[in-house]
N, C-alpha and C positions, 0 to 999 in steps of 0.2 A: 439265320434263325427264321428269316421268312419261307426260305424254301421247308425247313422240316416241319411250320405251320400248313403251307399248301400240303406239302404232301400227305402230310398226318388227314389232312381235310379231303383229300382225293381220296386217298385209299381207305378211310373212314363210307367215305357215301358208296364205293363200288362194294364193301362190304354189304351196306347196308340193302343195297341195290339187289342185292344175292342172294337175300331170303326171299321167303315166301311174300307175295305183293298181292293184293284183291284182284281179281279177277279182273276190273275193269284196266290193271295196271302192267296186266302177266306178258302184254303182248310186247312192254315198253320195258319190259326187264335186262334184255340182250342188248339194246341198243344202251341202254345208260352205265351197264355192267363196260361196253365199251368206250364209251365218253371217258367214265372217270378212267380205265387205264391208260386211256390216250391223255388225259391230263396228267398221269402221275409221272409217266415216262417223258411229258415235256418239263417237269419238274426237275426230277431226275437229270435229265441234260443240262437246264441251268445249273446245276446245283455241282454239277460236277466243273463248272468252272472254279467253283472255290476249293475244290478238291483239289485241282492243278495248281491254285495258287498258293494252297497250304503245304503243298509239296515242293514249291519251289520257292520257297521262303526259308531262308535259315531257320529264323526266329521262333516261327509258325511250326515247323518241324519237328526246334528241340523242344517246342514245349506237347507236340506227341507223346514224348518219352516217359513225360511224367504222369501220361492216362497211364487207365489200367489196362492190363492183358490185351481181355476181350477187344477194347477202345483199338488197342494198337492195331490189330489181329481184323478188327473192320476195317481199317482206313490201308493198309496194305492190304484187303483185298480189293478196294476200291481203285486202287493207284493203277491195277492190274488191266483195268478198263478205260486209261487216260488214252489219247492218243501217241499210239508208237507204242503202246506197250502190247503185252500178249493178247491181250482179250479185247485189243480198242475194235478191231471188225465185228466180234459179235456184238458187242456194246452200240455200235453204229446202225449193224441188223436189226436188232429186238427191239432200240431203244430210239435215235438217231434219227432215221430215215422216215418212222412214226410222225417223231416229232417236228420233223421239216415239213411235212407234207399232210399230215390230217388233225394234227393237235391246235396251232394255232393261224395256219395257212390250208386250207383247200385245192389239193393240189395246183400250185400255180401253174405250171406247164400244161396242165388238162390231161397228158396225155396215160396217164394212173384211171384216170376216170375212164376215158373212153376203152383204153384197153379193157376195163372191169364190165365195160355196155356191152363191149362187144363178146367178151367170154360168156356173160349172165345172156344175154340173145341169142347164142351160139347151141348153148343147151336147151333141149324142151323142159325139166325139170326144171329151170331157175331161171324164164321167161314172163314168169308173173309175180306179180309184187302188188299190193298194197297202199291205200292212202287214205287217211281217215279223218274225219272232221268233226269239231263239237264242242261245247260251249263253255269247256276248260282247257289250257293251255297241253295238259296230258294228253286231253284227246285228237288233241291235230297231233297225225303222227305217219310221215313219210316214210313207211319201210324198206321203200325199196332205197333210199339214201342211205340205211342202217346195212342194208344188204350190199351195196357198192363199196361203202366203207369197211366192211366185212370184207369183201373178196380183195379190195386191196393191201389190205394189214394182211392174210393169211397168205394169203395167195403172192402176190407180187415182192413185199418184201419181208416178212415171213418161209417164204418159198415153202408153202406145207403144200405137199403132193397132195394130188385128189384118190391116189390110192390107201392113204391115211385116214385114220379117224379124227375128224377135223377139232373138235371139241378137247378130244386126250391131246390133241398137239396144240392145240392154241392154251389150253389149259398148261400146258408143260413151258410153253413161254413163259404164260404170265406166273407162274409161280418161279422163274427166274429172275422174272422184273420184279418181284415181290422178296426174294434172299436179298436181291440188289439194293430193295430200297429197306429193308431192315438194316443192313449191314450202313446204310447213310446216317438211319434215323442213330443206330447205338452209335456210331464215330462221333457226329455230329451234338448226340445229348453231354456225354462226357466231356468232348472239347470245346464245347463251347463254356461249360461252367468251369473249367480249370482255366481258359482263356479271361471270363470275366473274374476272375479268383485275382489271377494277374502277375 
C-alpha cells in the first residue's frame, strides 16, 4: 500500500512538473520532470519485491484468481519482469540500474559520473553548463548536475545512440515505465481490497 502511495505521489508531481511552469521555473522543468521518474522507477523496484512474494506464496496467489480479468491480466504481466523471467534484463535496463545508481545512491563507484565529464568535455556543444543562485530554494539551481544525470540515464544505461532523437527515445522509455507502473497501480488497487476483504 505504501509503495502505490509513493508512487501515485511520484508520478502525480512529474505530471505536474510537465505543464507549462512561469518563466522563472521553465529552466527547472527537465531536471524535476527527471527526479520524479527516477523516484518512480525506484519505487517501482521496491515494489516489485512484493510482486515476487505474491507469486511465490500459494496463498497470495490463489487469492489472484479471485481479482477480476484486467487484475489478473496486470499482475502476469508484471511477473514477466521478475527476475529469470522474460523481460527481468529490460526491467533491470529501464528500471534497475536507475535505481541503484541515481534514485537513492549517486553513483557510488564515481565511475557513471566521470565517464559522463568526460563525454560532456569531449564535445564543444555540451562543454558549458550553468549554475544559478537566489534567494529561493528554486533558484539555486546546478544544471550541469541535471545534465550529468541526463547523459547517464540516456546515454550509459539507457544506451540511446547520439544518432537518435533523444527526447522521442527517452520519451519512449518513460512511457514504458509508465504501462509498467499502471499495470502495478491496477494489480495492486484490486488486490489489495480483495486481500483486506479476506
Amino acid at each position: 500500500m505504501m509503495v502505490c502511495n509513493d508512487l501515485s505521489l511520484s508520478n502525480q508531481s512529474l505530471g505536474e512538473w510537465k505543464k507549462e511552469r512561469p518563466s522563472w521555473l521553465t529552466a527547472r522543468k527537465i531536471g524535476a520532470g527527471m527526479y520524479f521518474l527516477r523516484i518512480q522507477l525506484a519505487h517501482l523496484k521496491e515494489g516489485f519485491k512484493v510482486i515476487e512474494e505474491i507469486k511465490n506464496d500459494p496463498q497470495l496467489s490463489t487469492l489472484i484468481t479471485r481479482c477480476d480479468d484486467r487484475t489478473q491480466q496486470s499482475f502476469w504481466e508484471l511477473v514477466q519482469f521478475l527476475p529469470n523471467a522474460p523481460k527481468s534484463k529490460e526491467f533491470e535496463q529501464i528500471i534497475g540500474r536507475v535505481r541503484h545508481n541515481l534514485a537513492f545512491h549517486y553513483d557510488e563507484s564515481g565511475k557513471m559520473i566521470k565517464m559522463a565529464l568526460a563525454d560532456r568535455a569531449g564535445r564543444p556543444d555540451a562543454r558549458y553548463s550553468s549554475i544559478t543562485r537566489g534567494s529561493t530554494a528554486h533558484l539555486w539551481y546546478f544544471k550541469v548536475a541535471d545534465d550529468i544525470i541526463d547523459s547517464i540515464v540516456v546515454r550509459q544505461i539507457w544506451n540511446i545512440p547520439r544518432n537518435k532523437n533523444l527526447r522521442v527515445e527517452a520519451d519512449h522509455m518513460s512511457d514504458r515505465v509508465h504501462q509498467i507502473f499502471i499495470w502495478f497501480m491496477d494489480f495492486s488497487g484490486e488486490f489489495i481490497w480483495k486481500y483486506c476483504e479476506g
